[in-house]
C-alpha positions in Angstrom: 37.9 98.6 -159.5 40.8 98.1 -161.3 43.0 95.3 -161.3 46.0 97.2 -160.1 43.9 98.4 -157.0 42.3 95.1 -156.4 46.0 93.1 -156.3 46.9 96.0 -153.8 44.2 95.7 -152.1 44.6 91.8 -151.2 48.6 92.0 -151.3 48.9 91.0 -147.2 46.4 88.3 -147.3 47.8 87.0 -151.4 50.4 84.5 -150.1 48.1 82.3 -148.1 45.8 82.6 -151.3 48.0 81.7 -154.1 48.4 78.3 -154.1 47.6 77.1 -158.0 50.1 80.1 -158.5 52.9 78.5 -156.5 52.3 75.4 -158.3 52.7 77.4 -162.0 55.8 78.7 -160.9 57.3 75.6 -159.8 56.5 74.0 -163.6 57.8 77.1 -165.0 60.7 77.4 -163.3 61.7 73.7 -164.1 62.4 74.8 -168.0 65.2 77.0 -167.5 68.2 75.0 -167.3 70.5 77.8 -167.2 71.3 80.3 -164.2 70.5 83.3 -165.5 72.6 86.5 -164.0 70.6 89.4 -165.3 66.8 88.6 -164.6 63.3 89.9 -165.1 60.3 89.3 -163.6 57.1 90.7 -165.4 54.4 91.2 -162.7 56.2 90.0 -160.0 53.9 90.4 -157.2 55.2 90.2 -153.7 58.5 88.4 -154.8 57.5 84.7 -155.6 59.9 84.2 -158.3 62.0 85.5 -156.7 62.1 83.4 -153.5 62.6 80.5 -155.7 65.8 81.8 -157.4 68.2 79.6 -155.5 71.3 80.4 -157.7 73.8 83.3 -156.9 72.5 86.5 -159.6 73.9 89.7 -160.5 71.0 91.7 -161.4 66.7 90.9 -160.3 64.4 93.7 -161.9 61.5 93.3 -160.3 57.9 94.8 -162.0 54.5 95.7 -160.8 51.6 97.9 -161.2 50.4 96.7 -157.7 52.1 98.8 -155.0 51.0 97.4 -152.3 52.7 93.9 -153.8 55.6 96.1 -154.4 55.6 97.1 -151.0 55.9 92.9 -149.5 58.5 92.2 -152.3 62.1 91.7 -150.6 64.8 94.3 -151.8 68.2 94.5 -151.5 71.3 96.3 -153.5 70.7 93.7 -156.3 67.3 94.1 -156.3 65.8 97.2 -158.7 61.9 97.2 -157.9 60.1 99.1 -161.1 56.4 100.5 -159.9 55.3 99.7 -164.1 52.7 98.7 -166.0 53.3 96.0 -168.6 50.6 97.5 -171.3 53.2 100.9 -171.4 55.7 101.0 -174.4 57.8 103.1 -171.7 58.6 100.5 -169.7 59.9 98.5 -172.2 61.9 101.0 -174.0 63.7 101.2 -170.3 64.1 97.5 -170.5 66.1 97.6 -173.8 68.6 99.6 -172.1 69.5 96.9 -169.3 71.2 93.5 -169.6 68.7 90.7 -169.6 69.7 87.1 -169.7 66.1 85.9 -169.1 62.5 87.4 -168.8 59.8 85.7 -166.7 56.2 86.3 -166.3 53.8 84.2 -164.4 50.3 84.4 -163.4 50.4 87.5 -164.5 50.1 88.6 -168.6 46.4 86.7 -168.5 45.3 90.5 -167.3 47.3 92.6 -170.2 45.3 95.0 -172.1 45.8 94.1 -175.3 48.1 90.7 -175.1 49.5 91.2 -178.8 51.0 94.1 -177.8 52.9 93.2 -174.9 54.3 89.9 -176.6 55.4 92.5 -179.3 57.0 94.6 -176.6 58.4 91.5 -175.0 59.6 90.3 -178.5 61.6 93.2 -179.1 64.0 92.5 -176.1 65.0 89.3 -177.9 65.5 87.4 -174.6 65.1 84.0 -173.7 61.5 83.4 -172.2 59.4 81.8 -169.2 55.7 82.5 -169.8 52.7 81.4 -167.9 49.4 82.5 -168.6 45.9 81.6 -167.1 43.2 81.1 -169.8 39.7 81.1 -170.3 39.0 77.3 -168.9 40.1 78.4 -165.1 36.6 78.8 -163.6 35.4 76.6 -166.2 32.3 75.1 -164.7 31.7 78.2 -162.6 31.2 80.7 -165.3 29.1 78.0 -167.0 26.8 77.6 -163.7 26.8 81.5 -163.5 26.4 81.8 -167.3 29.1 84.0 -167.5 31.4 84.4 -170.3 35.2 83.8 -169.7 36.8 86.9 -169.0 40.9 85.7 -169.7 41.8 84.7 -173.1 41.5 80.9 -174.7 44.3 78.3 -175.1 44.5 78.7 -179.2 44.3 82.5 -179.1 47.4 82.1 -177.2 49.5 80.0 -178.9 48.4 81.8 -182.2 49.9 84.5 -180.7 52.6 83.3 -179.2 53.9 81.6 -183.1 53.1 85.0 -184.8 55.8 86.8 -182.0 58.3 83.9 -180.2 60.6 80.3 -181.2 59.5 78.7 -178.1 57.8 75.6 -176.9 53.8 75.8 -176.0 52.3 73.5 -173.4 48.7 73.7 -172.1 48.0 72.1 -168.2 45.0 71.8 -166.0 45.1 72.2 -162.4 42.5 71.4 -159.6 42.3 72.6 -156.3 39.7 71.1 -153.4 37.5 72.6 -151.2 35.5 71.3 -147.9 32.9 74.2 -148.8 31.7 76.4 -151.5 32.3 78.8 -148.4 35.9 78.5 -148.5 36.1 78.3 -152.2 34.5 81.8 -153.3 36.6 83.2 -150.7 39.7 82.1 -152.1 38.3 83.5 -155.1 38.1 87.1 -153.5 41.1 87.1 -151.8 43.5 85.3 -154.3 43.0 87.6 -156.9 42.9 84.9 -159.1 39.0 87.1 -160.4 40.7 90.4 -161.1 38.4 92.9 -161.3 35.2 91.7 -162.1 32.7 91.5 -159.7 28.7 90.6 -162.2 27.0 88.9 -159.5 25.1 90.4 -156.9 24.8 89.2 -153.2 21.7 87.0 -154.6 23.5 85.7 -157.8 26.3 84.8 -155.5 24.3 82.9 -152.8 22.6 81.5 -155.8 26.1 80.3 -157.4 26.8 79.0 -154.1 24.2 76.5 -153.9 24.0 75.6 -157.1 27.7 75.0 -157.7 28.4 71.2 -158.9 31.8 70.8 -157.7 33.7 70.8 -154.6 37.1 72.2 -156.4 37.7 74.6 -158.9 39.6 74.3 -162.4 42.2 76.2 -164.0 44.1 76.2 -166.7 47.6 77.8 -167.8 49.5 77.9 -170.6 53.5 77.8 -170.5 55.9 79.3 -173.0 59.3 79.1 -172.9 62.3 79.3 -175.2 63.9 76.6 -177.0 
């Protein structure tokens, strides 16, 4: 399944799910000290960036390449909602035609195709940026029970990346979130969509993972960029 479909597919139930997310955005919305008029979001889901935007705007484009999170997102005549896919040059050479005062992105490039690319794409906008991006530690201790390998990208490939393309500021933080069960907790995982669209264990493996399991919370953790 691809990622697309699986975000689509857990759209209604992805706001009671995506708590860690809510958190990311709070921390990366506190780094923008301006009030930006003409704004992107980059994978902006079922509108929880834009919910936050307590300022008067001119202009909110809105991206997805889930419909079904497209579909939840609220619209009105400022509002221009782009069914997209951030690994397409197209939709970038569209964005080079509208007035941007600030791109944001969070919880959401961790799943781009090739991650150079779209901070190249990005980069050619020359806009002031909010970034957040989960990385290979979220799950941490799970893949390592498991023995799976990370499927995001690490911390330092990251910020490599992130020097070769952007002047901006690089933070790394760690985030924990409880559970009463390891009941509960794999089914945030499935309907959070915090897994994508990898599914390596079988209903064995899982069960197995279950009981075996060390901790009663999960880990993740994000990287923030954002211009200077």
């Amino acid at each position: 399944m691809k990622v697309s479909t699986e975000f689509s597919k857990n759209a209604s139930t992805y706001g009671l799910h995506n708590v860690i997310q809510n958190k990311v955005l709070d921390k990366l919305l506190s780094h923008v000290e301006t009030k930006p008029q003409y704004i992107v979001d980059l994978g902006c889901g079922s509108g929880e960036l834009y919910s936050k935007v307590n300022w008067q705007y001119s202009h909110f484009i809105g991206i997805d390449f889930a419909k079904g999170m497209l579909e939840l997102h609220p619209k009105n005549e400022k509002i221009e909602l782009i069914y997209g896919d951030f690994n397409q040059h197209k939709l970038f050479d569209y964005l080079l035609t509208c007035k941007i005062d600030y791109l944001f992105s969070s919880s959401a490039l961790q799943w781009a195709e090739n991650l150079e690319n779209v901070f190249q794409q990005i980069a050619r906008l020359k806009v002031p940026i909010a970034l957040a991006i989960f990385t290979s530690n979220t799950f941490k201790s799970l893949n390592e029970t498991a023995n799976l390998s990370p499927i995001l990208k690490s911390s330092s490939y990251i910020n490599k990346l992130q020097q070769k393309y952007f002047d901006a500021k690089f933070e790394v933080v760690n985030y924990k979130l409880d559970f009463q069960s390891t009941r509960e907790m794999f089914k945030y995982i499935k309907k959070s969509g915090v897994s994508g669209s990898r599914k390596k264990l079988n209903y064995k493996q899982t069960k197995e993972l279950m009981q075996n399991y060390p901790l009663s919370y999960l880990e993740f953790e994000v990287v923030f960029i954002h211009s200077n």
